[in-house]
N, C-alpha and C positions, 0 to 999 in steps of 0.2 A: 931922498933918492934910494938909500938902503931900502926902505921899507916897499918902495915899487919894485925895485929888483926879487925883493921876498917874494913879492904878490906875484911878481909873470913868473920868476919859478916854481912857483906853488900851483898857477896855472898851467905851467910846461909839463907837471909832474901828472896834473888831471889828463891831462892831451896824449903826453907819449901814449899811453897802451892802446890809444885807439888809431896811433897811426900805421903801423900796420896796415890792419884791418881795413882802413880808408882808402887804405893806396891798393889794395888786391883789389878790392870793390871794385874801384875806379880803375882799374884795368879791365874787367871781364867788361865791366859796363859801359867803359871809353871805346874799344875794341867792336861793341855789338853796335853802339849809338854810331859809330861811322861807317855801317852798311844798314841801318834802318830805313825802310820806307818811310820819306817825308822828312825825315829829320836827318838821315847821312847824305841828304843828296848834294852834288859836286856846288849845286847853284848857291846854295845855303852859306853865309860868311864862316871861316874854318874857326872865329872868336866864338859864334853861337853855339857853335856845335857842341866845344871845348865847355861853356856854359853850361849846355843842358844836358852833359855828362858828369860835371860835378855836381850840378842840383841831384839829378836822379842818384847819383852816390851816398848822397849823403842821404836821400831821404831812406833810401836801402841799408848804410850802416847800423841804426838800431838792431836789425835784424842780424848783420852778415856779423858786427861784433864778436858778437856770442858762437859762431859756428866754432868746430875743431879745425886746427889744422894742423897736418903732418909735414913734419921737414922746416925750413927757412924761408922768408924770404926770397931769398935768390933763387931755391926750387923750384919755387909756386909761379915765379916771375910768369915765365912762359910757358906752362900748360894753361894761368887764367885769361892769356893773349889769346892762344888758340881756339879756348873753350870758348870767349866772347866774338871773336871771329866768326866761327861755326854756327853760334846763333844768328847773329847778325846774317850770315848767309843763309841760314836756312829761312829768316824773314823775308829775305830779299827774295828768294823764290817766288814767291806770290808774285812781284813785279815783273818777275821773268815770265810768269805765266801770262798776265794781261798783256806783254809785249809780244810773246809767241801769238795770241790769240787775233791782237791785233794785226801781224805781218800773215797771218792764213787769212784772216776778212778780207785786205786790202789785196791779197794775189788773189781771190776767190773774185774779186768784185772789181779786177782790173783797175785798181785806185791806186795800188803801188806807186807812182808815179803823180801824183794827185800836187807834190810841189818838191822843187829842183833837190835829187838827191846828193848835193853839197850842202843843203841846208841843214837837216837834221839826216842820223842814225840808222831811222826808222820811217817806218811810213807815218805819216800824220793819223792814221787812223790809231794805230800803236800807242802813240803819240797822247791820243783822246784817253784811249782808256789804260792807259798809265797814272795820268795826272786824275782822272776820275776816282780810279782806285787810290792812291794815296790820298787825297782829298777826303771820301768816305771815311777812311781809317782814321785818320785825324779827327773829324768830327765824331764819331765813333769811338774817343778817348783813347787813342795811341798809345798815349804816353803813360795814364794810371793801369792798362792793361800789359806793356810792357814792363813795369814795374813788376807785376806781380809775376808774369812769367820770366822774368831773371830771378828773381826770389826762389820762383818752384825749380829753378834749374841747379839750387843748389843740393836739392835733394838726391837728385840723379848724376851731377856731374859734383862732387866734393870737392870743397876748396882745396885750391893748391896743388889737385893730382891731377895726372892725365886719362882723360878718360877711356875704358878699355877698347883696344883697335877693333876686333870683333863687332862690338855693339855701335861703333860708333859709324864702322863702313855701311853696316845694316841699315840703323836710321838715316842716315846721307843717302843710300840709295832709294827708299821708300819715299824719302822728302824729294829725291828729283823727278823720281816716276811720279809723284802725286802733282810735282807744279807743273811736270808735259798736259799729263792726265787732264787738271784744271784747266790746260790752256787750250786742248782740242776739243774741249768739255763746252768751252765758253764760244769757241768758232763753230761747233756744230751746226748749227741752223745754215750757216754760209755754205758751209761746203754742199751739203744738203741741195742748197737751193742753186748753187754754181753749176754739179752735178745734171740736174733735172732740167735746167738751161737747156746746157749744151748739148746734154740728151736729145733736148727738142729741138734744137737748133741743126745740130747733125740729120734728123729725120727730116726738117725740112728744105735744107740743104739737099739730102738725097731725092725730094720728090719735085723739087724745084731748081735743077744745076744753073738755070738761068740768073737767078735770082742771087745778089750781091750779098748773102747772108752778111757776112763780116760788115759791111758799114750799116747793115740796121741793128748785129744783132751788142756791138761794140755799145753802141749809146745805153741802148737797153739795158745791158746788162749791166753797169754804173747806176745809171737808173734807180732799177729796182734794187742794188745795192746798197742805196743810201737812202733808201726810204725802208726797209728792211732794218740799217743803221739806227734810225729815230728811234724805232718800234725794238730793236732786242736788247740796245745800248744799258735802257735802266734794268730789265732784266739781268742783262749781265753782271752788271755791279753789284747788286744786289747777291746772287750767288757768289760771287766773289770773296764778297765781305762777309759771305754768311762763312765759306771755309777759311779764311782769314783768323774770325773770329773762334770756329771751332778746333782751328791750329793752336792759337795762344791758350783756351780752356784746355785743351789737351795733347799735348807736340808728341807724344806716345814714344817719350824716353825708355828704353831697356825693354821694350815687345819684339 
């Protein structure tokens, strides 16, 4: 019995310095992983989450180990809260964006309404290319590509300190304008074509007062809405994931 008591304190003595270090990790990275696209969402069991916060911690400690840090503990607590907060929201942008893009298709294409607004949030078209988008990222390696960009975040955000208010309101405002940007970016063809409609529809409304515009021009425009939907839907994703992807290779900390 002595000699196992040696051995686990012999292994407690290996363990202690890396706890720490373990538990800061697993804060920035518990903190980011419960706003991730695909992996923080509400639907997900809150055991799994909890899961695949410690996995990605630990695969990240080799690295985070070794970093400096200034102060305690109790310091560090809550700037690494904040710090994995702010990422995590800044990934979540992108969702924001597919979901803006979606609710201007679906007003543009009179779909809004498309099934009973107690059911979900959003319009179901929102809906599509939400779960689209996360879907891609997933298969698209989410989770080895978030790795790597909490890893690069320690270079710009240093464990344990707060990172500076100046640079930080900077980047938050350029990541909101970029996911509006993205999301009218992704609606453009809609508005475009909703536009040039009703263009034509007002002209022939004026050249024709007789004429019941609104109950021909209603179907039509749904219509051609959703067959427009078929034909821009991959495209959209595709751009999506492509700045998605050139987000995580480069979040443009401290510009």
């Amino acid at each position: 019995m002595n000699a196992l008591f040696d051995d686990l304190m012999r292994a407690f003595g290996l363990v202690e310095p890396l706890a720490q270090p373990a538990f800061l990790t697993f804060l920035r990275v518990g903190a980011a992983i419960s706003m991730l696209p695909g992996i923080g969402e509400t639907s997900l069991p809150a055991r799994l989450r909890l899961a695949l916060a410690v996995m990605l911690s630990m695969a990240m400690l080799p690295s985070t180990a070794a970093l400096p840090m200034t102060g305690t503990l109790v310091t560090a607590f809550l700037p690494e809260v904040v710090i994995g907060l702010t990422i995590g929201f800044a990934l979540r942008g992108f969702v924001f964006a597919l979901s803006i893009a979606g609710s201007i298709v679906a007003n543009s294409t009179s779909l809004a309404q498309l099934f009973s607004p107690g059911q979900e949030p959003q319009p179901a078209i929102a809906q599509l290319l939400t779960l689209g988008g996360i879907s891609l990222a997933l298969e698209a390696d989410l989770l080895p590509k978030t790795v790597g960009f909490l890893l690069a975040s320690y270079d710009a955000l240093p464990l344990g300190q707060w990172p500076e208010a100046g640079e930080a309101a900077s980047w938050a405002a350029r990541h909101g304008d970029m996911a509006l940007s993205l999301g009218l970016q992704l609606s453009l063809p809609f508005l475009i074509g909703s536009l040039l409609y009703n263009l034509a529809l007002g002209i022939i409304n004026r050249a024709m007062p007789q004429l019941m515009v609104t109950f021909i021009g209603a179907p039509a425009l749904s219509l051609g809405g959703l067959a427009l939907l078929a034909v821009a839907v991959p495209v959209m994703l595709s751009v999506w994931l492509a700045a998605f992807n050139g987000f995580l290779g480069n979040p443009g900390w401290g510009q």
